[in-house]
N, C-alpha and C positions, 0 to 999 in steps of 0.2 A: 504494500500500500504506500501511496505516495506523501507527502507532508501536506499538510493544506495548506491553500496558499492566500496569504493574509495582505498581500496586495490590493489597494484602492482599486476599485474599479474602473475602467477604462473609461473616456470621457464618452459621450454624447455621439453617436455617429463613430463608433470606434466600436474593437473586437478583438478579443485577446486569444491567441489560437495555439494550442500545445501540439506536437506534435511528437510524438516517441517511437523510435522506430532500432532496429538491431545495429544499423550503420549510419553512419553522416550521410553518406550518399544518399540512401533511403529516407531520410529525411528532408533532405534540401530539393529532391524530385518529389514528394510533396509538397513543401512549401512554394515552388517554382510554378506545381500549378495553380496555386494558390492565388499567387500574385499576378496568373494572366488574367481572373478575376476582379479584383481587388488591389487599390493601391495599397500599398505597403508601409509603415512609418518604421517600424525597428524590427529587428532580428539578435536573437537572442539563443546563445547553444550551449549546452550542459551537460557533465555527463548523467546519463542513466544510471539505475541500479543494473545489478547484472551487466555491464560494460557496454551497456546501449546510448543513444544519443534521446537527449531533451531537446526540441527546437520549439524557440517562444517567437510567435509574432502578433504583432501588431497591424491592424488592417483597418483604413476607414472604411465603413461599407455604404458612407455617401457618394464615395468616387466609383463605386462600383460599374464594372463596365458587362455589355452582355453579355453570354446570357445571366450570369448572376444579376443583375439588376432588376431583371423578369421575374426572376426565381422571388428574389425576395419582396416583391412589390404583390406578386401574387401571393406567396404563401401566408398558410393559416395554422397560427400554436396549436400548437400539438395538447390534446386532453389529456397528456398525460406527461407529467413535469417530475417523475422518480428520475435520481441520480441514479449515476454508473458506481457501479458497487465497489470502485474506490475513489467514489467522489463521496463530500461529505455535504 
């Protein structure tokens, strides 16, 4: 289980994105496609438990370009708001 993380919440128009993956590599090819969506404001990498990689980003998702911009214009919260079972 991971430490919870006690960081302010990201501003207004902004999105805080984890990404943990076995390798940097594996990591930074999802972040990459992250950001043909999404502008980007910081990048951020760590190691994992178990010798894997943390990648932290930052995404305004008011610059968002399509299709995510569709995505998220249309979509509707989900009825059901349970964490992931190592989120607290």
């Amino acid at each position: 289980m991971y430490p919870t993380d006690t960081a302010a919440l990201p501003s207004a128009g902004h999105a805080e994105i984890r990404i943990v993956a076995a390798t940097p590599e594996a990591a930074r090819a999802v972040a990459q496609v992250i950001r043909c969506s999404f502008a980007g404001a910081e990048q951020r990498s760590y190691p994992a438990p178990e010798g894997g990689t943390r990648l932290h980003l930052t995404v305004d998702t008011a610059s968002a370009a399509e299709p995510a911009l569709s995505w998220l214009t249309t979509s509707r919260p989900s009825c059901r708001t349970d964490t992931h079972i190592d989120e607290v």
